[in-house]
C-alpha positions, -999 to +999 in steps of 0.1 A: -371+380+551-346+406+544-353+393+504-389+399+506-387+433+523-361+446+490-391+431+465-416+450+481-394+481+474-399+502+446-362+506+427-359+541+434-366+532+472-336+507+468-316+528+454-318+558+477-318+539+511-296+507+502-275+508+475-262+548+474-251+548+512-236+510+503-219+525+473-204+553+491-195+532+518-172+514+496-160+542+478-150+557+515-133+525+526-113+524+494-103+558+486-089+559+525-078+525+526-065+518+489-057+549+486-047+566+515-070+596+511-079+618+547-115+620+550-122+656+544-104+643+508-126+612+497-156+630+516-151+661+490-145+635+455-172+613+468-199+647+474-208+638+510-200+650+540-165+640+563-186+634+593-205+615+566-173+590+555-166+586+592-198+572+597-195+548+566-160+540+578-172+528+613-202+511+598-224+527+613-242+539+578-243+526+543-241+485+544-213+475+522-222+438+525-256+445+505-232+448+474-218+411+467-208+412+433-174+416+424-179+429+390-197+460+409-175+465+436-145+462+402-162+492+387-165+508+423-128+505+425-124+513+388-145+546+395-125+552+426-092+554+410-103+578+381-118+599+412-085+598+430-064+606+399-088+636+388-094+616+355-130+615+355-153+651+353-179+660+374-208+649+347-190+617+340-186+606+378-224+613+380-232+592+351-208+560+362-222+563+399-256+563+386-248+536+361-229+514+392-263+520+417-288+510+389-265+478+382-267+471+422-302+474+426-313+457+396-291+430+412-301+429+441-339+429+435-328+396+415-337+416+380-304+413+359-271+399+362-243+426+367-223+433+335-190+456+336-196+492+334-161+502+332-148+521+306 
């Protein structure tokens, strides 16, 4: 059921209201977890809100288990350490997050295998 609602979607409709808040939601658990960021921190490198993280931290928005693949959730983590280690500008963040989302959804609507992003 779930399936058939996502291919009904339009991509940009997946994208917005799945896989971003999914994406962030992993970025949140790692940069905190992994990386033992505060929230106001990993809220201001991921561009959201900290009442924002909390909420992806308590589940309560963004559904990390939409995202299954592990070479996706590698470049998350990939993406999360260049954010932590200030290795990655503003520009380039932009382009690898949009590069990661458009990966997901194309994925998850069953159009492409993922392939590594990472640089």
């Amino acid at each position: 059921m779930a399936e058939t609602k996502l291919k009904n979607k339009l991509m940009c409709e997946v994208m917005a209201q799945d896989v971003l808040p999914a994406v962030r939601a992993i970025m949140s658990r790692e940069l905190i977890n992994e990386h033992k960021m505060s929230q106001s921190d990993a809220a201001q490198l991921i561009g959201v809100s900290q009442p924002a993280v909390s909420q992806y931290m308590r589940q309560l928005r963004g559904s990390s288990g939409i995202i299954t693949d592990e070479k996706i959730h590698a470049d998350i983590k990939n993406l999360c350490v260049k954010m932590k280690d200030r290795q990655v500008k503003e520009q380039e963040l932009m382009q690898e997050l949009d590069n990661i989302c458009r990966m997901a959804a194309a994925v998850m609507m069953g159009n492409a295998p993922a392939e590594s992003i990472s640089s």
